[in-house]
N, C-alpha and C positions, 0 to 999 in steps of 0.2 A: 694853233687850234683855229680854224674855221671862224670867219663873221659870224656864219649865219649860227654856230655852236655856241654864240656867247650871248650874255642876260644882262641887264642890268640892278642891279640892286639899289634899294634908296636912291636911284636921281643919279647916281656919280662909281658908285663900283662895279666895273665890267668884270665879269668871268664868265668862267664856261660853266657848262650845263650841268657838265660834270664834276665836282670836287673829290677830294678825298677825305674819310672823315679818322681820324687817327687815336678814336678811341683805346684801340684795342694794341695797340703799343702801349702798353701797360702788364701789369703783372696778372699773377690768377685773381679771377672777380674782379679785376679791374683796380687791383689795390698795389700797392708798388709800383718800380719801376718793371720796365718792359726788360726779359732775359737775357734778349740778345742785342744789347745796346747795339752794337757799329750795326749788325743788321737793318734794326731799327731806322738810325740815321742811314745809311745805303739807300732804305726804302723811300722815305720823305725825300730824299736828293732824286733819286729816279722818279718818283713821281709830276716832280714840277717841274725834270728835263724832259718829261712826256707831255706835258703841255698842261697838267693840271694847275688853276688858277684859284685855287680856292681850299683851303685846307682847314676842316673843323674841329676845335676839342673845347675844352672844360675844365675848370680849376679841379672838380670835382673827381677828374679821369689819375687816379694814382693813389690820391689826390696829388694835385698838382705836378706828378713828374712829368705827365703830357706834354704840359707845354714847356716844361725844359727840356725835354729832350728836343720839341719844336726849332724850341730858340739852337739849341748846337748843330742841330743840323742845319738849319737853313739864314741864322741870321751873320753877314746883314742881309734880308728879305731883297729877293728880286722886286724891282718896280713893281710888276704885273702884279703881283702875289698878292691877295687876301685871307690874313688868319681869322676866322670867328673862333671867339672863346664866348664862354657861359659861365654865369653866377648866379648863386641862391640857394645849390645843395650842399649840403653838411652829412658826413658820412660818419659812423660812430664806430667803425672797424670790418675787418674786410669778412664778409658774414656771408654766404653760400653762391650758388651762380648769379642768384640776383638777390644785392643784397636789402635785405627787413632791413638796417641799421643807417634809413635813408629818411633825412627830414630837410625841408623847404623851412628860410629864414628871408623872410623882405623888408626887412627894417631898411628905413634910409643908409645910416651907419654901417649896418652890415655890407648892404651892396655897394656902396662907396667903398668901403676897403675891398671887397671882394674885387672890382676894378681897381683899382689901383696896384694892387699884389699880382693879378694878371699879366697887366703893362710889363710889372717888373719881371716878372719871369720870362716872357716871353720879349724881353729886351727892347723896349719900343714907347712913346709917350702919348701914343693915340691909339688906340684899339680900333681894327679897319670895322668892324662888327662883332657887336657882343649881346647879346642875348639873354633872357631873364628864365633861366632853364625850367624854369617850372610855374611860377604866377600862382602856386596854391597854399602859399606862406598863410599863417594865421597869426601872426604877429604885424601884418600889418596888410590893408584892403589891396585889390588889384590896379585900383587906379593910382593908391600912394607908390606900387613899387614900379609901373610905367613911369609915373612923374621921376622918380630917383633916375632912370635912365635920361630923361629928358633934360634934365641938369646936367648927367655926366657928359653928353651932346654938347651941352650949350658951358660947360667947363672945357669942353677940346679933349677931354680923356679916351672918348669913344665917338667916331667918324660916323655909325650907323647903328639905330639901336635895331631888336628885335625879341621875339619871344619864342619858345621854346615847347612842344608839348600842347598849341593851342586846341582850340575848338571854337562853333559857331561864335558862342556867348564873347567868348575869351577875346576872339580875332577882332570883331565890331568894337569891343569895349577899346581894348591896345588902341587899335586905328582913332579911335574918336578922342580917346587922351591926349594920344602924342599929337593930333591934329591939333588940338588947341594949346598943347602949348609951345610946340618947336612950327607951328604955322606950315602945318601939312607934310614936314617931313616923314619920305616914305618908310616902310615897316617892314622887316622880311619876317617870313615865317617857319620855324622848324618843326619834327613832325605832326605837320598840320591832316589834323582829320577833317576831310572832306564836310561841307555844309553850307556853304554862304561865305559870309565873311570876306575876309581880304581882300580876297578877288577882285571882291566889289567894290571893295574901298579905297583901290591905289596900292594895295600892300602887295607883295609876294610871296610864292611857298617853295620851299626846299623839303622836298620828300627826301627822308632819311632814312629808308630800306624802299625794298620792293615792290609792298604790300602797299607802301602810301604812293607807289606812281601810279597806280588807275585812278584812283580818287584824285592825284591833282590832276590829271589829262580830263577829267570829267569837270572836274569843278573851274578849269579856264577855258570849257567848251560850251559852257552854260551847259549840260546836261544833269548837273546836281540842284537842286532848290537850293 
């Protein structure tokens, strides 16, 4: 892949622009495993011999068979490669195209295991980026459930934190937390809706469909407020 095609993330993880997100190797509604396993892994193995450098899923995507099927395909992980995974949703059973039986938990406790069962699945003792899939937990404020990532940083669990689902409010708060407590370490962002924020703060955005590239080519162009 191309210099000029690749990013940096947080200060230290180079990829390309373009990732693959490997949600949708999973079952119907996103519940199960994926049908056509060898397919499946076929796919993830063509992918990274094409040069994709970045590969994203979720404990949440199966639950959890994502990222085993992650791990049989591709570990042990080429050097280059970066897996982001995500934690904080709780699914209550596999319930229509998009399912109602979807709730956000950000207790410390919680998301400490939830990284640590990640690791394990996806075969590995430091997660390259991992992500707080949602930040709209009510069991515990947005800045407690940044800080749990900030810890799992400064425990060696997870290489780079990020958030998942942000907005203006969301992006400034994340940035100004992890700022103080991992001393400015950088932030990525997942589907970020255009408005301020990150941009502004040293963080980065990963548009996660189509619909979020003109908003982020606006909002790293200054043309968003």
């Amino acid at each position: 892949m191309a210099r000029s095609a690749m990013i940096t993330l947080g200060g230290d993880l180079r990829v390309g622009r373009i990732g693959y997100g490997a949600m949708r190797l999973t079952g119907p509604n996103l519940w199960g495993e994926y049908a056509d396993r060898d397919g499946g892994i076929a796919l993830l193995r063509q992918a990274v011999e094409a040069g994709v450098t970045l590969i994203d899923t979720a404990d949440v995507y199966g639950p959890h068979t994502n990222e085993l099927l992650i791990r049989e395909a591709l570990l042990p992980y080429p050097e280059h490669l970066v897996i982001a995974t995500k934690g904080g949703f709780v699914r209550g059973g596999p319930v229509g195209p998009r399912p109602t039986l979807i709730d956000a938990i950000g207790n410390a406790t919680y998301l400490r295991q939830c990284a640590y069962l990640s690791a394990r699945r996806l075969g590995v003792e430091r997660i390259d980026l991992y992500y707080l899939h949602s930040g709209r937990a009510k069991d515990a404020s947005f800045e407690d459930q940044v800080g749990t990532l900030a810890e799992l940083r400064q425990l060696g669990l997870i290489r780079q934190g990020g958030g998942a689902r942000g907005g203006p409010r969301s992006g400034r708060c994340l940035c100004a937390v992890a700022a103080g407590i991992t001393h400015g370490a950088g932030l990525t962002f997942r589907h970020w809706r255009a408005g301020g924020g990150p941009s502004r703060a040293g963080a980065h955005c990963v548009p996660a469909r189509r619909d979020h590239l003109a908003d982020h080519a606006r909002l790293a162009t200054g043309t968003i407020a």
